[in-house]
Backbone bond lengths (Angstrom), bond angles and torsions (degrees), N, CA, C in turn:
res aa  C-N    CA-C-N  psi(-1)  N-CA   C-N-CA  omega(-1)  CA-C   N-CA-C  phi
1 X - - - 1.464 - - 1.518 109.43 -
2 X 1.438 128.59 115.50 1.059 130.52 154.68 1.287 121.45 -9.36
3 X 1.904 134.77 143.94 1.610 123.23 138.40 1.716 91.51 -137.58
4 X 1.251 80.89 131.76 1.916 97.38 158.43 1.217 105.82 -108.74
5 X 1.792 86.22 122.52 1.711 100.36 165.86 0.948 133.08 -99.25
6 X 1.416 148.18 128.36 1.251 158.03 -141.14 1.627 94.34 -109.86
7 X 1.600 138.44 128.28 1.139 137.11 153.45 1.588 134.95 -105.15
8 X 0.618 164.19 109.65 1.260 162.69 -126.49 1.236 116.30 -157.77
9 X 1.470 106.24 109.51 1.725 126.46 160.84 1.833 84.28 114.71
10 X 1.643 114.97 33.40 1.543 95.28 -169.55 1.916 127.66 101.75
11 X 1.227 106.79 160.55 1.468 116.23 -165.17 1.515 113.17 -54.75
12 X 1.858 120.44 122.97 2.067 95.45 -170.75 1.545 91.65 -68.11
13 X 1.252 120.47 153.52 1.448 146.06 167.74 1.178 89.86 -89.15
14 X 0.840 150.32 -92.18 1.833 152.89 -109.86 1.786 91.82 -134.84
15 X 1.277 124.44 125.94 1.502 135.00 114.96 1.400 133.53 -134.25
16 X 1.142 100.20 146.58 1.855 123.98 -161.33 1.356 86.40 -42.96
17 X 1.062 111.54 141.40 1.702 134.33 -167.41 1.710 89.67 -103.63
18 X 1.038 144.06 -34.78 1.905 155.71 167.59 1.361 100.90 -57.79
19 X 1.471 116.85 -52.15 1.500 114.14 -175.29 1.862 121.11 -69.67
20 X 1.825 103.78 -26.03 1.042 92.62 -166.21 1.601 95.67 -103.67
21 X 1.190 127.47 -21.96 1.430 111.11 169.51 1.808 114.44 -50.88
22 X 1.217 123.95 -25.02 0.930 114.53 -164.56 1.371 107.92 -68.80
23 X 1.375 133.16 -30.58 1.449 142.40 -163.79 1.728 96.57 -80.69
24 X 1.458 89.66 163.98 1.892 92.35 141.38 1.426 100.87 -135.21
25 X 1.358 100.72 107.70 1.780 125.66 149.17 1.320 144.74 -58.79
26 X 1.160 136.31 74.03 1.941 139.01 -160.78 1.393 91.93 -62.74
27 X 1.024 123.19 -8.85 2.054 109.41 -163.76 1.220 113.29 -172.47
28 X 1.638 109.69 146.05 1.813 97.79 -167.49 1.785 73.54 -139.89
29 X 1.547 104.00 51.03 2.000 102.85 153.93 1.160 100.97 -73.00
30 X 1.990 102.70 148.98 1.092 112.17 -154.62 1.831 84.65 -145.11
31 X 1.418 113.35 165.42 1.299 137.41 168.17 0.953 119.81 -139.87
32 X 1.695 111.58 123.67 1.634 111.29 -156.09 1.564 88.08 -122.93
33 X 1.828 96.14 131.04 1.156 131.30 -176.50 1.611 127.97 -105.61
34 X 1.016 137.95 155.70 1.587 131.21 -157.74 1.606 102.66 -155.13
35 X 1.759 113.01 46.68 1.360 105.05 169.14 1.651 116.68 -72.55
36 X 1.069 124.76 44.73 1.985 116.40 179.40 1.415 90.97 19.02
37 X 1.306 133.73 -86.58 1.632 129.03 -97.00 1.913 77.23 -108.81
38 X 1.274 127.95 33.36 1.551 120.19 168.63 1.626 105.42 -147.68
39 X 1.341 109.54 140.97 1.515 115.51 -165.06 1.475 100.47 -127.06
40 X 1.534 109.16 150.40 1.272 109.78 -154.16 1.224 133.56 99.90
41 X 1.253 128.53 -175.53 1.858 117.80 161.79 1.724 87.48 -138.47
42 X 1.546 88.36 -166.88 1.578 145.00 -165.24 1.075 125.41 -119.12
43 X 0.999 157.05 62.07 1.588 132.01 167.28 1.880 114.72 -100.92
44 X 1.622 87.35 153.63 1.381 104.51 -168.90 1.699 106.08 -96.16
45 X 1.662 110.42 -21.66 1.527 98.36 -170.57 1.117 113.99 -76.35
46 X 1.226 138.69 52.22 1.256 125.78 140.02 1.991 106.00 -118.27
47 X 0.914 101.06 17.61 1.861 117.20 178.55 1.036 108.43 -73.91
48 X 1.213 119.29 -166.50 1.325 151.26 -177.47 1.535 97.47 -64.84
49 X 2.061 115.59 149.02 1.335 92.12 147.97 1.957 121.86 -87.89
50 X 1.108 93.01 151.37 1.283 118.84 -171.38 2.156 101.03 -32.80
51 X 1.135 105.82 131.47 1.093 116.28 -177.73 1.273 105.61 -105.26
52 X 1.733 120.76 106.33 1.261 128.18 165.49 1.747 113.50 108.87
53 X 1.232 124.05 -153.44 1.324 109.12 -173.43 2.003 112.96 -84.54
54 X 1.407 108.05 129.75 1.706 103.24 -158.58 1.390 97.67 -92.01
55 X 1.971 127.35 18.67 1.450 118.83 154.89 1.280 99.10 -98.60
56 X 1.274 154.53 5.58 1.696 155.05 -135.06 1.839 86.82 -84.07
57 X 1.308 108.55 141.97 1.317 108.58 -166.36 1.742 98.52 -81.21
58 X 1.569 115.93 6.90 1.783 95.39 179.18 1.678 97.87 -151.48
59 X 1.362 89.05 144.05 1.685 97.89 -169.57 1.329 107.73 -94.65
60 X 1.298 145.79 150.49 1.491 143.58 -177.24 1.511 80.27 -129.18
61 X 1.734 133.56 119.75 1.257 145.13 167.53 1.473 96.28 -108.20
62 X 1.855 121.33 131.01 1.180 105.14 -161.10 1.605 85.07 -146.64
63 X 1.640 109.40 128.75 1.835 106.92 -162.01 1.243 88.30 -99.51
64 X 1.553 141.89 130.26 1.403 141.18 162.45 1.177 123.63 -161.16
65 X 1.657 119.51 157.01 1.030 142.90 -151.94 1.520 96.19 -104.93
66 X 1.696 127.77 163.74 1.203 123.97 174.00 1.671 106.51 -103.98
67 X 1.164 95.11 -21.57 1.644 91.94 165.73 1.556 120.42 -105.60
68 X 1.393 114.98 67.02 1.167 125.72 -143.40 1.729 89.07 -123.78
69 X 0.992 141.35 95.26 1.338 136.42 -174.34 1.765 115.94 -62.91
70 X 1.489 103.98 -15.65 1.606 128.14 -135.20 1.937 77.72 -108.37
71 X 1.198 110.51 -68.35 1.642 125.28 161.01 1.259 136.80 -34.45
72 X 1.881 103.64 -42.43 1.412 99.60 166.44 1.595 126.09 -114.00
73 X 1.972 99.52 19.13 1.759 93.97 144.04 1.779 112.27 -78.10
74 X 1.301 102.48 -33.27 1.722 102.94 -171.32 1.441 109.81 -66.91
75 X 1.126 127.59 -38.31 1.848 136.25 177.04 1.858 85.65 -53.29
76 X 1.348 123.23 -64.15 1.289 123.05 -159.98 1.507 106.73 -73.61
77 X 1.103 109.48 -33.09 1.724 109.56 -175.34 0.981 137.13 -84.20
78 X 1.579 107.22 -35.35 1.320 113.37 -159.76 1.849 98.92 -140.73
79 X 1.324 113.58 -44.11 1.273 92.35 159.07 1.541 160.68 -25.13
80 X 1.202 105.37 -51.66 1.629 143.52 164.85 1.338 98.25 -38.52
81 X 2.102 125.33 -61.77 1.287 117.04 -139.93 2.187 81.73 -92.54
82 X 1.174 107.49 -24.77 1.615 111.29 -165.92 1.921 95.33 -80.17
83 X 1.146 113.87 -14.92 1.688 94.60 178.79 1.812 108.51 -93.56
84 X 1.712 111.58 -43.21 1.175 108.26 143.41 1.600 148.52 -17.70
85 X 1.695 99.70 -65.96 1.318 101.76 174.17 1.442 108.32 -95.99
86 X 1.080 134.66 -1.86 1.529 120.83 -178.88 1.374 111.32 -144.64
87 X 1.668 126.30 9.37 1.490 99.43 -162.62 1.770 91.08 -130.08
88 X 1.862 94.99 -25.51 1.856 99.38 157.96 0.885 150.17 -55.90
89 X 1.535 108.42 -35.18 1.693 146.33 178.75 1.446 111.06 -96.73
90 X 1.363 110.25 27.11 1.505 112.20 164.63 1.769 117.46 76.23
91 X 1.738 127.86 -17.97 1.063 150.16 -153.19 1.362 98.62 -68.16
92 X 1.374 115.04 -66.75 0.891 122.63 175.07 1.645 131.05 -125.73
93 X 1.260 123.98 169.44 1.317 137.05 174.76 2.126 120.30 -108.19
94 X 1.136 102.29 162.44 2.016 104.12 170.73 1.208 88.12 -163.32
95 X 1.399 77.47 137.92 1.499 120.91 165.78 1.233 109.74 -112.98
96 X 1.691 134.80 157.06 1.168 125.50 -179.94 1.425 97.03 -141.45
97 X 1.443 106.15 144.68 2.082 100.49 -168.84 1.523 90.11 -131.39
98 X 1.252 113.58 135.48 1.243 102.14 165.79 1.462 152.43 -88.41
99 X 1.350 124.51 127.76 1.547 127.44 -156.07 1.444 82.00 -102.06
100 X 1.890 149.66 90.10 0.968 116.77 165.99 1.417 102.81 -132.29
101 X 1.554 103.28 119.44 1.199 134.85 -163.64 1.392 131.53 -127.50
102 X 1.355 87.59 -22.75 1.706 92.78 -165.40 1.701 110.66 -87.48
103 X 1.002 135.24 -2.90 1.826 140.38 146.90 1.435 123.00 -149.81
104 X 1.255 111.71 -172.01 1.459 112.19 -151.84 2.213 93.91 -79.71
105 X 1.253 88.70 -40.52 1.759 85.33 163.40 1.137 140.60 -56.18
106 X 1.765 117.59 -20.33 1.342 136.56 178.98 1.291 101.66 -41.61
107 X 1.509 134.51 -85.98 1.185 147.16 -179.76 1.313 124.68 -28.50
108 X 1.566 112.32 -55.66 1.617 118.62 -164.14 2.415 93.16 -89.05
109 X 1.147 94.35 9.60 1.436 93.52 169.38 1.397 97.77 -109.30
110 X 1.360 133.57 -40.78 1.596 109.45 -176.36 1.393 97.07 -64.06
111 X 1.502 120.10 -44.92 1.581 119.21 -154.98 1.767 83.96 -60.64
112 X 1.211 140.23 -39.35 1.671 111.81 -171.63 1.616 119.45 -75.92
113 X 1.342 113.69 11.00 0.913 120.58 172.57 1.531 124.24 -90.76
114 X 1.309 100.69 -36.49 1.847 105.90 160.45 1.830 99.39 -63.46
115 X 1.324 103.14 -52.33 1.385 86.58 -170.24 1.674 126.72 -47.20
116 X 1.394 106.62 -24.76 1.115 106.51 -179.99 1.577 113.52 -79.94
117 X 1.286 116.18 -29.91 1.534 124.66 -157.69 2.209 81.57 -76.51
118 X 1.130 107.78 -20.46 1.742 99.25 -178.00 1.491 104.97 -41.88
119 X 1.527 114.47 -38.14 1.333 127.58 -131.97 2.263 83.74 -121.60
120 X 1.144 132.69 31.39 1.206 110.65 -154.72 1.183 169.61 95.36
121 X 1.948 94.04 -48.09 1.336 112.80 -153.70 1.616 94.81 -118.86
122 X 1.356 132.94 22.85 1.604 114.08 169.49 1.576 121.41 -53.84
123 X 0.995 119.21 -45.86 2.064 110.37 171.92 1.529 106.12 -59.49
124 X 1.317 112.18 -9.92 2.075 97.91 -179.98 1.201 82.53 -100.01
125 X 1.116 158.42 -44.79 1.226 142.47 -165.75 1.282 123.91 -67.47
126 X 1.387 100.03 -56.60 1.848 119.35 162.09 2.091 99.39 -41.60
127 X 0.872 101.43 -44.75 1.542 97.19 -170.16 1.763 112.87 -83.21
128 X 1.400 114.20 -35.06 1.390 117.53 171.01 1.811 111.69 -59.81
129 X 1.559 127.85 -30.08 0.715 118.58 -158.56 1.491 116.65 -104.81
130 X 1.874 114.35 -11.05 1.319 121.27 140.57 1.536 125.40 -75.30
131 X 0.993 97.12 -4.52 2.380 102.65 170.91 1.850 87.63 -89.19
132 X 1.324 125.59 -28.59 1.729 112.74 -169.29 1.228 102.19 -81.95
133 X 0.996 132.19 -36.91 1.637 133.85 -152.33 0.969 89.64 -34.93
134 X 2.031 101.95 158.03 1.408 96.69 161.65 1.889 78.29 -143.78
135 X 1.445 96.62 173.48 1.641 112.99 -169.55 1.548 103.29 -42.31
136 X 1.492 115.75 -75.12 1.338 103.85 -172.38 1.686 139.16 -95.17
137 X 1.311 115.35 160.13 1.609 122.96 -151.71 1.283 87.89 -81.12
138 X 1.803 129.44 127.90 1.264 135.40 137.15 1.520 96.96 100.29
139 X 1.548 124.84 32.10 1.052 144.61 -171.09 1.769 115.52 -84.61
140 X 1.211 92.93 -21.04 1.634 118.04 -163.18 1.249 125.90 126.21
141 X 1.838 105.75 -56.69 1.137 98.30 -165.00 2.033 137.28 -44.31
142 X 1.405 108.04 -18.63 1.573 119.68 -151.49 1.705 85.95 -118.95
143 X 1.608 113.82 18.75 1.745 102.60 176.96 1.695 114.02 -93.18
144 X 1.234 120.85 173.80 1.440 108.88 -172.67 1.440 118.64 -42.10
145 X 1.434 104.66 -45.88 1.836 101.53 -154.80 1.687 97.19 -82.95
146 X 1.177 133.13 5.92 1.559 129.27 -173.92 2.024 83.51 -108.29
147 X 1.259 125.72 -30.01 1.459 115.71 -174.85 1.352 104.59 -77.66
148 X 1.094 125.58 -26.95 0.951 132.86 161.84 1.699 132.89 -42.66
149 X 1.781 92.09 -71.70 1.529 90.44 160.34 0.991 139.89 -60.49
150 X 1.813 117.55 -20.65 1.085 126.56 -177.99 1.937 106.80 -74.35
151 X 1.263 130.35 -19.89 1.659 140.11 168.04 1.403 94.59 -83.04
152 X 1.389 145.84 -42.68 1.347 127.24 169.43 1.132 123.56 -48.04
153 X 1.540 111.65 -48.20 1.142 115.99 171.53 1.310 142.26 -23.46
154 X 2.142 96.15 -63.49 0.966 131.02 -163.09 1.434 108.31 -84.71
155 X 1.844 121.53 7.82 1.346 118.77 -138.97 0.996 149.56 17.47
156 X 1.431 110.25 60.01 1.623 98.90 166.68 1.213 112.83 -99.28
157 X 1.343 112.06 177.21 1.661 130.23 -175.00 1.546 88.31 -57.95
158 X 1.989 124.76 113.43 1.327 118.91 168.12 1.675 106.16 -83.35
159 X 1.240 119.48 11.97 1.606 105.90 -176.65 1.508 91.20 -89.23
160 X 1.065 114.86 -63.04 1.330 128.00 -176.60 1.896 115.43 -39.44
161 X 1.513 108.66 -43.40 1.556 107.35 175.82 1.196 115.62 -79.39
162 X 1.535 102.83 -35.82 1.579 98.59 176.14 1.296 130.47 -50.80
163 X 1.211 97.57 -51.68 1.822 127.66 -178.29 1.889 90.17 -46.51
164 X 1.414 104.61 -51.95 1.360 113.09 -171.13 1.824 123.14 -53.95
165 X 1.087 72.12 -52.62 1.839 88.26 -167.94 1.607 100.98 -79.73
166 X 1.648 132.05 -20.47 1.221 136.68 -174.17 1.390 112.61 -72.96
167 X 1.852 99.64 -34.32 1.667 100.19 -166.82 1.458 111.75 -109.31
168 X 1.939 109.94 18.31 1.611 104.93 161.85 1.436 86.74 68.05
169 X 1.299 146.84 47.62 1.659 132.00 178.45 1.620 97.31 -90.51
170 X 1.413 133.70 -23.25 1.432 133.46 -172.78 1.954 85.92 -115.89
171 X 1.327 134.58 41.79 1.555 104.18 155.23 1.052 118.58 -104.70
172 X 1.311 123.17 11.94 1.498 119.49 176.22 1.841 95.27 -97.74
173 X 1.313 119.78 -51.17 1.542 99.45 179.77 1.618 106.40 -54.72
174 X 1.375 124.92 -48.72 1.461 107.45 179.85 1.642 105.46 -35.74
175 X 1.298 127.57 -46.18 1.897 125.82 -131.54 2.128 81.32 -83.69
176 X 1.424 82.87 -28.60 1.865 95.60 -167.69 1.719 112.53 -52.21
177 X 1.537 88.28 -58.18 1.684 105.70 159.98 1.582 147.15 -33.68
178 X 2.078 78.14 -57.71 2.083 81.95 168.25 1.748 96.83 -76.61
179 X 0.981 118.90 -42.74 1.650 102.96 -177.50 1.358 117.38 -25.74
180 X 1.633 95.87 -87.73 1.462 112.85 162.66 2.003 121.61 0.20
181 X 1.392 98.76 -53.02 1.558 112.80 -138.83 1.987 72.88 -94.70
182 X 1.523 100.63 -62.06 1.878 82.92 -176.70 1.482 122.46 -53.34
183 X 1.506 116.41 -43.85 1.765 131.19 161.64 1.668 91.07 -25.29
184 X 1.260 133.21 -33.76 1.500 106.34 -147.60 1.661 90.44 -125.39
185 X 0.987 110.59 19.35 1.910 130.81 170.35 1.757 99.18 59.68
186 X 1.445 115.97 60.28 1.139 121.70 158.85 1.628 101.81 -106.96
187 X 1.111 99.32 131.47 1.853 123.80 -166.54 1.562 102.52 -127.66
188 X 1.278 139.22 -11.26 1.197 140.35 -160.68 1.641 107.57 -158.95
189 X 1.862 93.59 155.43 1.661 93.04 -174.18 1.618 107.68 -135.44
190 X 1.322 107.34 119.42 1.668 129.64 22.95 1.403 112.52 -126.19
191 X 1.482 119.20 151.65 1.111 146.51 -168.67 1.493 110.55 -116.58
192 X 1.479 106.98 112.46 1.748 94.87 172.77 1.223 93.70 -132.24
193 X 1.716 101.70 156.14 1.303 123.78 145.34 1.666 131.08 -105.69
194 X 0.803 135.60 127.63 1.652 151.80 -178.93 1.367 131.45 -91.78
195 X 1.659 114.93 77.93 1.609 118.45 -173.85 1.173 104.48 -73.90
196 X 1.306 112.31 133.28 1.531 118.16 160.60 1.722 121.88 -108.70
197 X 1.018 109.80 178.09 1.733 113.59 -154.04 1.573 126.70 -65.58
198 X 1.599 93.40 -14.96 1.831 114.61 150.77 1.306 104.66 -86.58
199 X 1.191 155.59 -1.00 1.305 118.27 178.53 1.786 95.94 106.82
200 X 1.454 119.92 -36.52 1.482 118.79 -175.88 1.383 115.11 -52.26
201 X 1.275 122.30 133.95 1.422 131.80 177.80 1.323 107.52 -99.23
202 X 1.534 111.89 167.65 1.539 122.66 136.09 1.584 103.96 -163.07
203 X 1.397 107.72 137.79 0.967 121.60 -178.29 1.807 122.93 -132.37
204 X 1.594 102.98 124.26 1.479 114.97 -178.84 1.237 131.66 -133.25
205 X 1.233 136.50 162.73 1.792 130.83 -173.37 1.564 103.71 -117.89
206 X 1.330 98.30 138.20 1.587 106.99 174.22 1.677 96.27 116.76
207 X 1.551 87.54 153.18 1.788 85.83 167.74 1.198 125.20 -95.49
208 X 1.171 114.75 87.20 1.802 133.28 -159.76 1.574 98.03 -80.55
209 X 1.718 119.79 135.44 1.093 153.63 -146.10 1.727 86.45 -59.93
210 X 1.621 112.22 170.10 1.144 122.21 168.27 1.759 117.38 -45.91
211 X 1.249 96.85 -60.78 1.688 121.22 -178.85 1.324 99.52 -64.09
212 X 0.792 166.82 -0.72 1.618 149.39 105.50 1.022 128.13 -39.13
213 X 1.750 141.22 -37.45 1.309 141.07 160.07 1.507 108.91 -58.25
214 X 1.604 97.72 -54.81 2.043 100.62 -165.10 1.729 100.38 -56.11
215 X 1.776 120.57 -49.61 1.095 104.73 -156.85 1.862 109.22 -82.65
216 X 1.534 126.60 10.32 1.007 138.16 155.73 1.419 115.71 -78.35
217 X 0.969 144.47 -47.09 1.164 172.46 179.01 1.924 112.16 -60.37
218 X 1.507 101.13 -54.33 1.051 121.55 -173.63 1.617 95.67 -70.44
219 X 1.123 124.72 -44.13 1.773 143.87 170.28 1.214 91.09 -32.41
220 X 0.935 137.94 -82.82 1.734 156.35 -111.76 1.724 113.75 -106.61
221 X 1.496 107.95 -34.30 1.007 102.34 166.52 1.820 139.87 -86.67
């Protein structure tokens, strides 16, 4: 499976040699970025795999939580018209990293999301679990035995997720992720940044209307 990594402020020098054995990585493509006024980097390979075509001349990097109330008006709102017009037609690409912070479920819901991608299916999962939300954080719905049902559901092999999601095998890439996402002064969910095919960025928090992506977007290409 593909990962595009996003770098920012310049080339990473240093990563934990513990963190990255733990993965298996096909690719350490990279996009080199030149925001001055941010120190540090970014990387995306421990994210999502890449949603849509992974040469698309513009990256949509998108930091979020699954109990993200803020996230799953934008999945419902605004997503839809931005994968359509830009992520079908080759324009663009998303990645999704996870910022999950906001309850004790945050985490062991991204981590079932690798678990699922073991098996294929991380974008059905990623997508089943913004159709579940429900209003409040740490409510139940996003705890093991409901992530669970929600991969029964979907049939996958439950020996295989269980085994997965029981032994924490993806909580260090989750812990890798929120790092990552605060390292790069994301404080809120969701937070994206948007490479375009020079290297030009822009980066903002909140799930800002369609017409804010297209006419950024529309910039760049």
């Amino acid at each position: 499976m593909n990962k595009k990594g996003v770098i920012i402020g310049g080339i990473v020098l240093v990563i934990a040699i513990g963190v990255i054995a733990s993965f298996s990585l096909s690719s350490n493509e990279t996009v080199n970025l030149d925001m001055g006024r941010t120190h540090g980097t970014v990387s995306t390979a421990m994210g999502s795999p890449i949603l849509g075509d992974p040469s698309a001349p513009i990256t949509i990097v998108e930091f979020g939580d699954y109990q993200c109330h803020a996230c799953y008006n934008w999945f419902h709102n605004q997503k839809p018209a931005i994968y359509d017009n830009f992520i079908a037609n080759g324009k663009a690409n998303l990645i999704f990293v996870d910022l999950a912070f906001l309850g004790r479920d945050s985490p062991i819901a991204a981590q079932a999301t690798y678990c699922a991608e073991d098996q294929g299916r991380y974008w059905d999962f990623h997508n089943v679990l913004y159709n579940s939300q429900e209003s409040k954080i740490d409510n139940g719905w996003a705890n093991s035995e409901r992530l669970k049902s929600f991969a029964f559901s979907m049939g996958l092999d439950m020996e295989l997720f269980e085994s997965c999601l029981d032994s924490g095998k993806y909580s260090k890439r989750v812990q890798y992720n929120i790092s990552e996402a605060k390292k790069h002064g994301a404080r809120a969910t969701p937070t994206f940044i948007i490479v375009g095919p020079d290297n030009q960025q822009e980066q903002f928090q909140g799930g800002q209307p369609y017409s804010t992506f297209k006419q950024i977007m529309d910039n760049m290409i």
